[in-house]
C-alpha positions in Angstrom: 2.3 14.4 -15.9 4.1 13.0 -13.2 2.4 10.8 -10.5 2.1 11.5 -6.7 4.1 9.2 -4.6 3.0 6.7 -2.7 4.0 4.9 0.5 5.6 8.6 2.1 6.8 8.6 5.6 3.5 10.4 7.9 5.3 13.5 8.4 5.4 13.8 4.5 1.7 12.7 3.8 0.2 16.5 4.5 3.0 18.3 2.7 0.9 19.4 -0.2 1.6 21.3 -3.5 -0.4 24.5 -3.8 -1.1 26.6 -6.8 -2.5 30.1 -5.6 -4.2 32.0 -9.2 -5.1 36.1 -8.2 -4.3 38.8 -10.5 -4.2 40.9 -7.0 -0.8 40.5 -6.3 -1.5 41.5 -2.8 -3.8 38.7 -1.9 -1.7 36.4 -3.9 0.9 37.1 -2.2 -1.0 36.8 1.7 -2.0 33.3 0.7 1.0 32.3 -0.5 2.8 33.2 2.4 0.1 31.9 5.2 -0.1 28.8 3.5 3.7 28.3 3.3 3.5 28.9 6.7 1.7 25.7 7.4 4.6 23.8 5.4 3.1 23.2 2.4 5.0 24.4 -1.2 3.2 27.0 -3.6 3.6 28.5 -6.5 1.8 31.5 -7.2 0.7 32.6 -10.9 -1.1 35.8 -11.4 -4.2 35.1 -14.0 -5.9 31.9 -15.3 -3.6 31.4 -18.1 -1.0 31.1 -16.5 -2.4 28.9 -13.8 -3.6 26.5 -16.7 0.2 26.3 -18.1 1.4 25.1 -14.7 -1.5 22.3 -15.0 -0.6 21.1 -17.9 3.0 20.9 -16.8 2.5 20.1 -13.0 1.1 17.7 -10.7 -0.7 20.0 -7.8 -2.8 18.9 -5.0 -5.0 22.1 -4.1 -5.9 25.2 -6.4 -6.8 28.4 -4.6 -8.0 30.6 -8.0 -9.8 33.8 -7.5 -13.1 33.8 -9.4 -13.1 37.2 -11.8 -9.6 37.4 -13.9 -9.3 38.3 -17.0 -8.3 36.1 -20.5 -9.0 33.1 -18.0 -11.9 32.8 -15.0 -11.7 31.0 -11.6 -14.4 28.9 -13.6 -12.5 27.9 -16.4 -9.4 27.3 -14.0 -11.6 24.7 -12.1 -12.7 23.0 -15.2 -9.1 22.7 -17.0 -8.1 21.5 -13.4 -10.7 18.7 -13.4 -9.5 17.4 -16.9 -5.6 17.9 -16.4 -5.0 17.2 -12.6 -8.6 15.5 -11.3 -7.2 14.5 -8.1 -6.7 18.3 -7.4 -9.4 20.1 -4.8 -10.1 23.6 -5.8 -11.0 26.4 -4.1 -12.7 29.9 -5.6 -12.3 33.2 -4.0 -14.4 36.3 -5.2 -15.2 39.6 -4.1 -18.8 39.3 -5.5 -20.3 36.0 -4.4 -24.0 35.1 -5.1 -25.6 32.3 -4.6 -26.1 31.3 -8.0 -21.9 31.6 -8.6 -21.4 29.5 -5.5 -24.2 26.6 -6.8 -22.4 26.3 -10.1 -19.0 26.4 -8.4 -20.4 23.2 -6.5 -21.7 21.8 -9.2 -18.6 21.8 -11.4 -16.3 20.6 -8.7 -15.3 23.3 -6.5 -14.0 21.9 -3.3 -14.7 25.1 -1.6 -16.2 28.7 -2.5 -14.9 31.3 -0.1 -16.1 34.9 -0.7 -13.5 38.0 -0.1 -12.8 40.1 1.8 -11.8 36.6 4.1 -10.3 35.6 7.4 -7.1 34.4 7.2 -8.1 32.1 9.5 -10.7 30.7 7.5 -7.9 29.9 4.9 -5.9 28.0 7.5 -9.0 26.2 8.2 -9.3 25.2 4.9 -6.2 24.4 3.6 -6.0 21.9 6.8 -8.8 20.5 5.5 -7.9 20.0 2.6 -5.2 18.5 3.4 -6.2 15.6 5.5 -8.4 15.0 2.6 -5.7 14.8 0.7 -4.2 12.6 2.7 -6.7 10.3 3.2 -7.1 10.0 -0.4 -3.3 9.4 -0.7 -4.2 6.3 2.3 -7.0 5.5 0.2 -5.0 5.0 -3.3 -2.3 2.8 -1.1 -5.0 0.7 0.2 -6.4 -0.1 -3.2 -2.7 -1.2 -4.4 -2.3 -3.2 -1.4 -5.6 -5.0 -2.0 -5.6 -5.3 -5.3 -1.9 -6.9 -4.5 -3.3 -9.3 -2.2 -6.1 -10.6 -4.6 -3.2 -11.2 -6.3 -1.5 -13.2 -3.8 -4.6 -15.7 -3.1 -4.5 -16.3 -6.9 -1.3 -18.2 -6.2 -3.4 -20.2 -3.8 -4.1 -22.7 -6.3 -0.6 -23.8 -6.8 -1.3 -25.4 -2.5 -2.5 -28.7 -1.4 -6.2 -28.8 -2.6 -6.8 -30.5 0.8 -5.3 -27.8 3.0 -6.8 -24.9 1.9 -10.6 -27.1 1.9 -11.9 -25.0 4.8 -12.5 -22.0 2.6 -15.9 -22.4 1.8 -17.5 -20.1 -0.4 -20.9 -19.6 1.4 -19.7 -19.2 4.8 -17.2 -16.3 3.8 -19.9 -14.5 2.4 -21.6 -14.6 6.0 -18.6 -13.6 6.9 -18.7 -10.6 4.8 -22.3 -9.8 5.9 -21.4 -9.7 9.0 -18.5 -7.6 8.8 -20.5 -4.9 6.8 -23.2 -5.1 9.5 -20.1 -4.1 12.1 -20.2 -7.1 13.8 -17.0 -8.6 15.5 -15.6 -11.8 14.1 -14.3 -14.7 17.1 -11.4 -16.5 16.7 -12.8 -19.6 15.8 -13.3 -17.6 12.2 -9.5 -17.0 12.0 -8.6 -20.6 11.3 -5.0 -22.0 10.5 -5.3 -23.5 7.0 -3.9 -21.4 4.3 -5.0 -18.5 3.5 -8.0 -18.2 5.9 -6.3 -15.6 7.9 -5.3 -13.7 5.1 -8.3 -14.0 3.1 -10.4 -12.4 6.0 -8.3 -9.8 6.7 -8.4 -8.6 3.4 -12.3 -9.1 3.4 -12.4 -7.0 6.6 -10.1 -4.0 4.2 -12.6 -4.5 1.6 -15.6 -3.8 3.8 -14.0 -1.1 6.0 -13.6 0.6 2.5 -16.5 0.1 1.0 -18.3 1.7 4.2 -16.1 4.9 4.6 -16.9 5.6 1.0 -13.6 4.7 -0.5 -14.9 1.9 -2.5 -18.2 2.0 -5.5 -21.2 -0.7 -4.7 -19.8 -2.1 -8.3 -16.2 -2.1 -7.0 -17.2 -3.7 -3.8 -18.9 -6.3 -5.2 -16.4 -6.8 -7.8 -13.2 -7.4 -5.1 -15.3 -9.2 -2.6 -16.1 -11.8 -5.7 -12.6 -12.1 -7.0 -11.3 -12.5 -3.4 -13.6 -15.5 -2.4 -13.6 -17.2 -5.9 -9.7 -17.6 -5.9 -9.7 -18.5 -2.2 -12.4 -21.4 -2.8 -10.2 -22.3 -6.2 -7.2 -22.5 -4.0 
């Protein structure tokens, strides 16, 4: 399955790929075309099977599957989507909604549970949403890379003058760190000139900006924050 790419110009970032499952035709074809209208490419399948056969050979960002089709349910849709395309959100529709559909919706994944007969508005609404989502996640993977690029930079640290990089010390970047997390602003004197000091807190400052929009696990965190500083101090 092909991979997203990374690193698009902005005016690509919220150009998403849409799969639209409804054996109505007519609503199938509504979406399709309001949600083309915000720029965004769909395909549009008319029953679960089918929308599962374009999983397994597609890359999608959003699934918009009604809830009641036959040979293949909005349900199973959602679940086949979590295991082939996981990065996908996914929205049900239904024309019977109850409160016990919605609640296992949620609780397998759904993105979104939106009951018929709906406001086209609300679907422009959501697929907006959805989008910048998607685009933050797409920020989000490109941060990671860049991070995990630049722990791989200060490894080469070690190959300096042991005496010019001395002024990372391992204790005080770890204040450093606290304080960052607490949202504290760092003076100048922190951004000193020997090698590496700029760069390593910069990158400490990525690390904890991700961690605290969410982006990042505790475990990961702690994980990046340790690599980071113990190559730094072996530099």
């Amino acid at each position: 399955m092909a991979e997203h790419q990374e690193g698009l110009p902005e005016e690509e970032t919220l150009r998403i790929r849409v799969l639209i499952a409804d054996d109505e035709a007519t609503v199938g074809n509504v979406l399709a075309e309001i949600i083309r209208a915000e720029g965004h490419s769909v395909e549009l399948v008319y029953n679960g099977i089918d929308a599962v056969e374009r999983l397994r050979r597609e890359t999608v960002d959003l699934v918009i599957t009604d809830y009641a089709m036959p040979g293949c349910d909005g349900l199973e849709v959602l679940r086949q989507a979590r295991q082939l395309c996981p990065q996908a959100l996914v929205v049900i529709i239904t024309g019977f909604a109850s409160v016990e559909n919605a609640l296992q919706a949620v609780q397998e994944g759904a993105y979104h549970f939106l009951r018929k007969p709906f406001n086209l508005e609300e679907i422009r609404i959501i697929v907006r949403q959805a989008a910048e989502r998607i685009r933050l996640q797409r920020e989000n993977r490109q941060l990671r890379q860049d991070l995990e690029s630049a722990v791989e930079t200060l490894s080469h640290l070690g190959q300096q003058d042991q005496t010019k990089a001395a002024d990372v010390v391992p204790d005080a970047v770890l204040d450093v760190a606290g304080a960052l997390w607490a949202g504290q602003s760092l003076p100048p004197s922190y951004y000193r000139t020997g090698p590496g000091s700029s760069a390593l807190l910069a990158d400490l400052e990525t690390l904890v900006r991700l961690r605290r929009d969410g982006f990042l696990s505790e475990e990961e965190f702690g994980r990046l924050k340790r690599k980071l500083i113990d190559q730094a101090a072996a530099g």
